[in-house]
DSSP file (Angstrom, degrees, kcal/mol; ACC not computed):
  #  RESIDUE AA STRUCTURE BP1 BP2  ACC     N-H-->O    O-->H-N    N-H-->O    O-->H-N    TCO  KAPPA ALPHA  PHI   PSI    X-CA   Y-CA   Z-CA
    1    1 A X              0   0    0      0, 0.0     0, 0.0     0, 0.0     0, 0.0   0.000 360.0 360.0 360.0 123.2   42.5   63.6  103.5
    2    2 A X        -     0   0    0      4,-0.1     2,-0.3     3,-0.0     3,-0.0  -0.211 360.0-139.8 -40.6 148.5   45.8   65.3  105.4
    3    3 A X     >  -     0   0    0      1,-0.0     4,-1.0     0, 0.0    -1,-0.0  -0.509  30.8-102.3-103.0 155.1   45.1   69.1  105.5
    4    4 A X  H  > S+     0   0    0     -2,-0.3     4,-0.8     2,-0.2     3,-0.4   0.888 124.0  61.0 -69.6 -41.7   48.0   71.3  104.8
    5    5 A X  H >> S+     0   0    0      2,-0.2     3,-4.9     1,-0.2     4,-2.5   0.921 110.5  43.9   2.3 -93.4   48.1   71.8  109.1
    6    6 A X  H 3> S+     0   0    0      1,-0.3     4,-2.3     2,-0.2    -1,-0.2   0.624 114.5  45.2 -19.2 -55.1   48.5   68.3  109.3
    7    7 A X  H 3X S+     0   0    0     -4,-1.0     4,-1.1    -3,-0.4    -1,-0.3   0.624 106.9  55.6 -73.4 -24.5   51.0   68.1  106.7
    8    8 A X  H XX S+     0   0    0     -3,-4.9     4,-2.7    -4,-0.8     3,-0.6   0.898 109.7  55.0-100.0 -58.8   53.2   71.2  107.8
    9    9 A X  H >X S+     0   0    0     -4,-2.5     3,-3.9     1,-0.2     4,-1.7   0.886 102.5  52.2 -40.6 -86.4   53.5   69.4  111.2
   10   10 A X  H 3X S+     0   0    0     -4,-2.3     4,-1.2     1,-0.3    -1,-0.2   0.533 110.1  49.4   4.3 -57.2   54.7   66.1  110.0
   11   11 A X  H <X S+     0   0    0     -4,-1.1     4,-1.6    -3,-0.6     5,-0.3   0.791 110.6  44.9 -59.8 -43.0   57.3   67.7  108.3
   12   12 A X  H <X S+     0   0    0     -3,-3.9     4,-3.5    -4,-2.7     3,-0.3   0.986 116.2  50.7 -83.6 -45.2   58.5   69.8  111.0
   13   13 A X  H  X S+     0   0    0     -4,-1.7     4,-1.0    -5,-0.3    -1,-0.2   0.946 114.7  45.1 -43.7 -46.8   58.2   66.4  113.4
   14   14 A X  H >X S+     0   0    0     -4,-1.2     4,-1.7    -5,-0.3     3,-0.7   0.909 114.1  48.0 -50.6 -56.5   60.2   64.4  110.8
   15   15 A X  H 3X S+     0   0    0     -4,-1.6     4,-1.9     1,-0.4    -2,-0.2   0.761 113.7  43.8-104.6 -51.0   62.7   67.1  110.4
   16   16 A X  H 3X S+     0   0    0     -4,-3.5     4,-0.6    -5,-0.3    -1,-0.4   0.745 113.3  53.0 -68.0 -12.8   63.3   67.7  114.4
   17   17 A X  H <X S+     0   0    0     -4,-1.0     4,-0.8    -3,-0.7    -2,-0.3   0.965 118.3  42.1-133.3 -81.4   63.4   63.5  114.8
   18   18 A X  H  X S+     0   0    0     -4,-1.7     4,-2.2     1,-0.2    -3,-0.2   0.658 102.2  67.6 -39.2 -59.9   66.4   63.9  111.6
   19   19 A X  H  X S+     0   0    0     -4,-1.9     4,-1.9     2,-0.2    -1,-0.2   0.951 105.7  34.6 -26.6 -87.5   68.3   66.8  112.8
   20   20 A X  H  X S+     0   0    0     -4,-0.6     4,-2.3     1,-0.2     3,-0.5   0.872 114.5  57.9 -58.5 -40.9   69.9   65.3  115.9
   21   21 A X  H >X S+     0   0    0     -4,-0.8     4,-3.1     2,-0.2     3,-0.6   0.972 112.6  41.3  -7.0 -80.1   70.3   61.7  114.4
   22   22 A X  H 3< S+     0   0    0     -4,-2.2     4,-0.4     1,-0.3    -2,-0.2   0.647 109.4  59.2 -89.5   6.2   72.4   63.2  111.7
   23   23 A X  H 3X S+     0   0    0     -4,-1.9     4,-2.6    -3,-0.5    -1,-0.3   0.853 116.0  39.1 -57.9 -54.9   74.2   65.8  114.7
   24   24 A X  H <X S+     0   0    0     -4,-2.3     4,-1.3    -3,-0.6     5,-0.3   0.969 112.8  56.6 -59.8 -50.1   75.4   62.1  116.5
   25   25 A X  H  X S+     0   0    0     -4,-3.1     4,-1.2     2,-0.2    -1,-0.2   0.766 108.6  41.9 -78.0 -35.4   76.1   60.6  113.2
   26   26 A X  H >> S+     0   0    0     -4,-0.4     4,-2.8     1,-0.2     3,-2.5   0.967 116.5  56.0 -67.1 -70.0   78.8   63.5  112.0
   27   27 A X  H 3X S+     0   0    0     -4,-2.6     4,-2.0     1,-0.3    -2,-0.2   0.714 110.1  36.1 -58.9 -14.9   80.3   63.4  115.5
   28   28 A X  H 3X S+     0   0    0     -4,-1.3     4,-1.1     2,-0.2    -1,-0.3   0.688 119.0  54.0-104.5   2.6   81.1   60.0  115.9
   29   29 A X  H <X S+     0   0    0     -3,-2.5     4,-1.2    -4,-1.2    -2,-0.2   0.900 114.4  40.3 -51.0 -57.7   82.0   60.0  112.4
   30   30 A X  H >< S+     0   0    0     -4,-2.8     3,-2.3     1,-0.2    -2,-0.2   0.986 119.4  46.0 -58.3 -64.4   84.2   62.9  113.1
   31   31 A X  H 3< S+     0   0    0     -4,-2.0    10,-0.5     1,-0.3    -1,-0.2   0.462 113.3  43.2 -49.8 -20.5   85.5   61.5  116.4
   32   32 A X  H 3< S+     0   0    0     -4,-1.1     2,-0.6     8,-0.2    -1,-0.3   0.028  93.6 102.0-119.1  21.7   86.4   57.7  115.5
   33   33 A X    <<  -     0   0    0     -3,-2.3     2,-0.3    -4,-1.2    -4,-0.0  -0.871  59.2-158.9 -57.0 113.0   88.0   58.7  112.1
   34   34 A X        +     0   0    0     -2,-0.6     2,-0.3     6,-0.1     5,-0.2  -0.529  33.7 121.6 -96.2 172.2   91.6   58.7  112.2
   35   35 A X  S    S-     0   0    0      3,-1.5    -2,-0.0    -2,-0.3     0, 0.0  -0.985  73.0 -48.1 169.9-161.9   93.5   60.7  109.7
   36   36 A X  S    S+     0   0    0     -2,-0.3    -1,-0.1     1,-0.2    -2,-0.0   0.890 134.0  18.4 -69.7 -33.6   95.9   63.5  109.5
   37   37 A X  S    S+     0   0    0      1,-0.1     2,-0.7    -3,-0.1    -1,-0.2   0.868 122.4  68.2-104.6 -24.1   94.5   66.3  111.9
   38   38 A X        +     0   0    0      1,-0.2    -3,-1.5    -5,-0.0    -1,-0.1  -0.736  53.5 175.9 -80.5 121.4   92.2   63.6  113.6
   39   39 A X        -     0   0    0     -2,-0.7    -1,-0.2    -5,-0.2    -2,-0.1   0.909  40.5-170.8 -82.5 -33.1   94.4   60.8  115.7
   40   40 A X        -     0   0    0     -3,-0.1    13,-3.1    -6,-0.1     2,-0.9   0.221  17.8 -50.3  35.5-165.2   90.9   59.5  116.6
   41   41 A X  E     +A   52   0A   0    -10,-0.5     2,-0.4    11,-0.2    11,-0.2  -0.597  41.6 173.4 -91.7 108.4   89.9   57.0  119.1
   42   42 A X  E     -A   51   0A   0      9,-1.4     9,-2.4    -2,-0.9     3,-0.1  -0.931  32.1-118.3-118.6 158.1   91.0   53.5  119.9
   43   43 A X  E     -A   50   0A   0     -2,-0.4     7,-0.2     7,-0.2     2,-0.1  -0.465  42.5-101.6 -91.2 163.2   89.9   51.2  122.9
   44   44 A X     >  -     0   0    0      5,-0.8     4,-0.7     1,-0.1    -1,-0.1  -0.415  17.5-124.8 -87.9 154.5   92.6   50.2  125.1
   45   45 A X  T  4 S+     0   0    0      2,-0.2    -1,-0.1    -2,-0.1    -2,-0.1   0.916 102.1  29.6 -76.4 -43.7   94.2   47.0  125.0
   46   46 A X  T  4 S+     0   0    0      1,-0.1     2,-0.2     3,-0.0    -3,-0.0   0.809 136.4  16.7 -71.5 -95.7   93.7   46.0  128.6
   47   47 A X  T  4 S-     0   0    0      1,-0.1    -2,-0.2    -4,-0.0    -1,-0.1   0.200  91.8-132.2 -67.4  17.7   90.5   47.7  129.9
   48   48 A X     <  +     0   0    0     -4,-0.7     2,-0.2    -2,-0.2    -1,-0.1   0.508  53.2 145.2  50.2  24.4   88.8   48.7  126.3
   49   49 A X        -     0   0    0      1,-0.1    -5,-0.8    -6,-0.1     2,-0.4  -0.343  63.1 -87.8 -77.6 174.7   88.0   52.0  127.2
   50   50 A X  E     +A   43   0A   0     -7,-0.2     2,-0.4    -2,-0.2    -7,-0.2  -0.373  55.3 172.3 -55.8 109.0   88.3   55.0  124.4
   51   51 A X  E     -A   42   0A   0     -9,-2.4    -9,-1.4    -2,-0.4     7,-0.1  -0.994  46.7 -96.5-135.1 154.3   92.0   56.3  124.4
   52   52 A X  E     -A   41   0A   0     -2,-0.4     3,-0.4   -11,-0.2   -11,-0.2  -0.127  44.4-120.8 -74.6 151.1   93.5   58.8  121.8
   53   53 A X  S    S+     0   0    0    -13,-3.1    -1,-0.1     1,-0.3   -12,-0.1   0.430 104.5  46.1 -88.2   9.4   95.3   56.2  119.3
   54   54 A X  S    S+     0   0    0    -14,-0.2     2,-0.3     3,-0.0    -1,-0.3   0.237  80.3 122.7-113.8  10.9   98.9   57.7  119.8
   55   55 A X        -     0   0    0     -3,-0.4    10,-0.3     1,-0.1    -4,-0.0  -0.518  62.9-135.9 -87.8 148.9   98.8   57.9  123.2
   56   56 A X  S    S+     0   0    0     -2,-0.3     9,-4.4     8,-0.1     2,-0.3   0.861  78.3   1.2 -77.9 -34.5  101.6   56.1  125.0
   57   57 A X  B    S-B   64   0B   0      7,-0.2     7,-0.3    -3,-0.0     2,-0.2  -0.940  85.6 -88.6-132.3 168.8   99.7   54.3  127.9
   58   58 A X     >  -     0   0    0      5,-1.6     4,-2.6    -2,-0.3     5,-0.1  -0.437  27.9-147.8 -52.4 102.1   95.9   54.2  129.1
   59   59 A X  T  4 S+     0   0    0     -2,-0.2    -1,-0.1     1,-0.2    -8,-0.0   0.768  94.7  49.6 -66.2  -7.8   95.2   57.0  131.4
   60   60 A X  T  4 S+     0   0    0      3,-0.1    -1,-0.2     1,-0.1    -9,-0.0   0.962 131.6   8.6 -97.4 -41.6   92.7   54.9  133.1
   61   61 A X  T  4 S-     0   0    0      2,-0.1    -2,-0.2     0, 0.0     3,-0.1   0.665  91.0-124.7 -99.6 -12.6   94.5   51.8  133.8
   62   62 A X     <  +     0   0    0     -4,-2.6    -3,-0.1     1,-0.2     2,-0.0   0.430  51.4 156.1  94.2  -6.6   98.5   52.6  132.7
   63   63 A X        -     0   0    0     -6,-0.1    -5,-1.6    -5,-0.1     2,-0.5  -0.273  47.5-127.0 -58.1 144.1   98.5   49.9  130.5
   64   64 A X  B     -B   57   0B   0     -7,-0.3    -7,-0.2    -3,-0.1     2,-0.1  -0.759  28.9-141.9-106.3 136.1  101.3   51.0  128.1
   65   65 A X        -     0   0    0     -9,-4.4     2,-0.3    -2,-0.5   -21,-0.1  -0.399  13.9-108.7 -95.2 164.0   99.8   50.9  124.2
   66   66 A X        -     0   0    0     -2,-0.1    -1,-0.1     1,-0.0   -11,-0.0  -0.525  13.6-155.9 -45.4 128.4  101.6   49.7  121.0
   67   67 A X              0   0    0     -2,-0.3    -2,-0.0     1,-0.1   -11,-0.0   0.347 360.0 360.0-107.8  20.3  102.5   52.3  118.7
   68   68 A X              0   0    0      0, 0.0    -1,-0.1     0, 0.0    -2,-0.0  -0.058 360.0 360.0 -88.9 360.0  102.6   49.9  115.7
């Protein structure tokens, strides 16, 4: 039979393993949601990196985005 020890670990292992998970999961929530105070993220049309979704061209390659 688990001991309360045992048991009090477990929990705290579980609970550190859950914590940062649900740290990623808000931010890329937060960060690829668009809405009013978020513009969030969209990939670029040419090279498909992450670029704010009003911005007018792709600071990495220059390609110039649709604002559509």
């Amino acid at each position: 039979m688990i001991g309360a020890p045992e048991l009090i670990a477990a929990v705290l292992v579980l609970a550190m393993l859950a914590i940062p998970v649900g740290v990623v999961f808000v931010l890329v929530r937060v960060i690829t949601k668009s809405g009013r105070n978020t513009p969030g993220l969209v990939p670029c049309s040419a090279c498909r990196r992450p670029l704010l979704a009003r911005a007018p061209a792709c600071p990495y390659c220059g390609t110039p985005q649709s604002t559509a």
